[in-house]
C-alpha positions as CSV (number, residue, x, y, z in Angstrom):
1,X,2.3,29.2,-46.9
2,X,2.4,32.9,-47.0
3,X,4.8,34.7,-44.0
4,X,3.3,37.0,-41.5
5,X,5.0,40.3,-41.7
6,X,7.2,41.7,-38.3
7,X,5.1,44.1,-36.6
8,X,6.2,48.0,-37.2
9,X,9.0,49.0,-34.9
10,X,6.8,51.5,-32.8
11,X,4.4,48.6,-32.0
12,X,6.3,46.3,-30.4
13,X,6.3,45.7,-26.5
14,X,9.4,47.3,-25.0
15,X,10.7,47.4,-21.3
16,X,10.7,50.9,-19.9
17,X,11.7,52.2,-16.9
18,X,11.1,55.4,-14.7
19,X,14.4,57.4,-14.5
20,X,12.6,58.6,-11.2
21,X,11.6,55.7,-9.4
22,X,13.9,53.2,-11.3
23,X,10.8,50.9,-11.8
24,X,10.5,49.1,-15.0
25,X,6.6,49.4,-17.3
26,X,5.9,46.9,-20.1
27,X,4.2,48.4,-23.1
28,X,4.2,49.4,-26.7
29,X,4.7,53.1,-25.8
30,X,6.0,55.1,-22.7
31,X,2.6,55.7,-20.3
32,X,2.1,59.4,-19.9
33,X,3.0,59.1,-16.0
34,X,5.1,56.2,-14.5
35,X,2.4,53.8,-13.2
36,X,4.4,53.7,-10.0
37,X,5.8,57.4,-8.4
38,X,3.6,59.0,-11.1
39,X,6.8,61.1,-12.8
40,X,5.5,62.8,-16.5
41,X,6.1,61.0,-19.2
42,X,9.7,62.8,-19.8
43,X,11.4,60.5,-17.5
44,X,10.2,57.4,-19.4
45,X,13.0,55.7,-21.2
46,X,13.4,52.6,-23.0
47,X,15.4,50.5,-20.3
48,X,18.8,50.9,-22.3
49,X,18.8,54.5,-22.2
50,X,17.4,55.1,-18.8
51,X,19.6,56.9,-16.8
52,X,18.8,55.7,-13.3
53,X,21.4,56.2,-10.3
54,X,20.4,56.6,-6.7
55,X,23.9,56.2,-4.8
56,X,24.7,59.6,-5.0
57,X,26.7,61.4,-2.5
58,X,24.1,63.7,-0.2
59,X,25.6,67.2,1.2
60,X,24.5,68.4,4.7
61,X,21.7,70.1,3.0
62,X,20.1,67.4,0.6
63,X,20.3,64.9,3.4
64,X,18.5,67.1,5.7
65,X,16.2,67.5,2.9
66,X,16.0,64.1,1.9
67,X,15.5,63.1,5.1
68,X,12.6,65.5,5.4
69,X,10.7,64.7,2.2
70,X,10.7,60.8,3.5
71,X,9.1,62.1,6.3
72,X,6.5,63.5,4.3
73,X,6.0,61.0,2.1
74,X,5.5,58.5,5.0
75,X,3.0,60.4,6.7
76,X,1.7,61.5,3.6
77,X,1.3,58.0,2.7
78,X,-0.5,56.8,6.1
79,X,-2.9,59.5,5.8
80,X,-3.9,58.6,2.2
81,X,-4.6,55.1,3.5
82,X,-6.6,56.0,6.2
83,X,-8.3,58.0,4.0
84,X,-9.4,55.2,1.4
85,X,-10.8,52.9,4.3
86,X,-12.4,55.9,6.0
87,X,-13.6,58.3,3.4
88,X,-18.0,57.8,2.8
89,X,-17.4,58.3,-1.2
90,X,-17.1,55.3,-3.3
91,X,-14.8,57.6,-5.9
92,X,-12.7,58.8,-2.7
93,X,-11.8,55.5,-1.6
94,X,-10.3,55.0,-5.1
95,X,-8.3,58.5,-5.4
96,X,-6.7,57.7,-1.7
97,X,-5.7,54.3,-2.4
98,X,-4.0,55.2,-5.8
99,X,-2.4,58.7,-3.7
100,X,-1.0,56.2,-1.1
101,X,0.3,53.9,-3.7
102,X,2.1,57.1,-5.2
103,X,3.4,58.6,-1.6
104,X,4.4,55.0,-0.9
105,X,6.9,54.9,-4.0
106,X,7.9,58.5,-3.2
107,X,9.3,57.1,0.3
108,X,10.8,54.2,-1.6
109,X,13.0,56.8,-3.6
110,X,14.0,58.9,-0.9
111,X,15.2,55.1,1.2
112,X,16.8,54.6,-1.9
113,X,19.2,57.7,-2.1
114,X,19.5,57.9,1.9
115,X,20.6,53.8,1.6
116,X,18.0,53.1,4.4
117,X,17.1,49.6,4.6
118,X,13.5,49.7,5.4
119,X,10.6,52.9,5.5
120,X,9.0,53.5,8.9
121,X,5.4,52.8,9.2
122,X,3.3,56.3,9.5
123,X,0.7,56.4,11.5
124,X,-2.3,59.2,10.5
125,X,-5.6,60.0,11.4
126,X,-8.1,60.6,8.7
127,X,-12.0,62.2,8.5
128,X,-14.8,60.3,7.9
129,X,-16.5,62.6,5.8
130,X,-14.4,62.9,1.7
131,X,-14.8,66.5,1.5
132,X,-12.4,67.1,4.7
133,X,-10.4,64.4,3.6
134,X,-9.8,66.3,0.3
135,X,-9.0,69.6,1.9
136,X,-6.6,67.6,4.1
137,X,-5.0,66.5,0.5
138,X,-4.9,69.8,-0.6
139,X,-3.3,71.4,2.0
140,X,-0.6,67.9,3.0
141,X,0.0,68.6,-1.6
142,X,0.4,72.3,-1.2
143,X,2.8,71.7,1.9
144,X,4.9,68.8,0.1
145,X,4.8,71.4,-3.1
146,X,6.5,74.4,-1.5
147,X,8.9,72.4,0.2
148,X,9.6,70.4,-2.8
149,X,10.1,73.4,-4.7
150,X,12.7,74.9,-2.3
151,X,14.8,71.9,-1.7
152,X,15.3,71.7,-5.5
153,X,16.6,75.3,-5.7
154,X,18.9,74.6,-2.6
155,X,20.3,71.6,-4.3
156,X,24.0,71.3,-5.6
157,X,23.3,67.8,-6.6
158,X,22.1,67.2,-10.4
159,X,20.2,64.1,-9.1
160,X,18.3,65.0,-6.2
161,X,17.6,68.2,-8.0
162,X,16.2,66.2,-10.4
163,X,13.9,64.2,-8.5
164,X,12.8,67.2,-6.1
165,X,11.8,68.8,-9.6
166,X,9.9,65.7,-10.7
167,X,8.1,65.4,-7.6
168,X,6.9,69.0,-8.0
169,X,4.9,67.8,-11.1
170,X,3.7,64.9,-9.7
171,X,2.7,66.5,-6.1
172,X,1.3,69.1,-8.6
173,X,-0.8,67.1,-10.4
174,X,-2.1,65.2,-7.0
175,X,-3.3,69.3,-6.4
176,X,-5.5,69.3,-8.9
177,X,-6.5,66.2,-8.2
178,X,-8.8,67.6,-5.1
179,X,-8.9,71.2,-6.5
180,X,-11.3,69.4,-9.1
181,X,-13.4,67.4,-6.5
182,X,-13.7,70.5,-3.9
183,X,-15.7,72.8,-6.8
């Protein structure tokens, strides 16, 4: 009875995880974003060399601007939801509900490093119509963006820097997201 030979190293499941969310991905290969917060494929590790630590002490600052950016991921969040049971495109109603799934695991992070035990319900008003709901995207991305970008150049901490730095990519990528569908 001939033997079946072992698979090639590179094509055997392995457990990954998110170094920004902390969330764990099955799969033969790192995905190119985490399927969770959306973080580039950079932050991907195998689960054994993940480095993933969210008790980190906060300075005045980064609590005030961790603070903030759960804020904005909460209402962020809401608005993307309303969006995907309100928008009147079929294509729109998907690209909300995966943003909202993304904004929601944002806020999870931010609860995570400010040791909150639950996230607040947001509560957002949406359009009817997708076009306004994409401009309201852009602008709520651009917003989230700027401020991103600023809180990780006002950081002394190597891991919230970090993650403000990550979510710049990711908000940046939600950006083009609409620029594309507002042509």
């Amino acid at each position: 009875m001939p033997t079946k030979k072992p698979a090639k190293k590179d094509k055997m499941v392995k457990l990954w995880r998110c170094e920004i969310c902390g969330d764990p991905y099955i799969g033969n290969n790192p995905p190119d974003n985490c399927p969770f917060c959306g973080a580039h494929k950079k932050y991907i590790k195998v689960v054994k060399k993940a480095n993933v630590d969210f008790n980190v002490t906060l300075n005045k600052k980064d609590k005030a601007n961790a603070e903030h950016a759960l804020q904005v991921e909460i209402s962020n969040a809401a608005f993307y939801f309303c969006a995907a049971d309100k928008t009147d495109d079929g294509e729109g109603k998907l690209l909300f509900k995966a943003l909202g799934k993304v904004e929601t695991e944002h806020a999870a992070i931010w609860k995570k490093i400010l040791k909150l035990s639950s996230i607040p319900q947001g509560n957002e008003t949406c359009h009817g119509r997708n076009r306004e709901n994409l401009e309201e995207s852009h602008a709520r991305e651009t917003r989230a963006i700027g401020f991103y970008k600023q809180a990780a150049s006002e950081s002394e901490n190597t891991r919230v820097k970090e993650i403000f730095k990550a979510l710049v990519e990711v908000e940046t990528d939600h950006l083009k997201l609409s620029e594309e569908r507002l042509k």
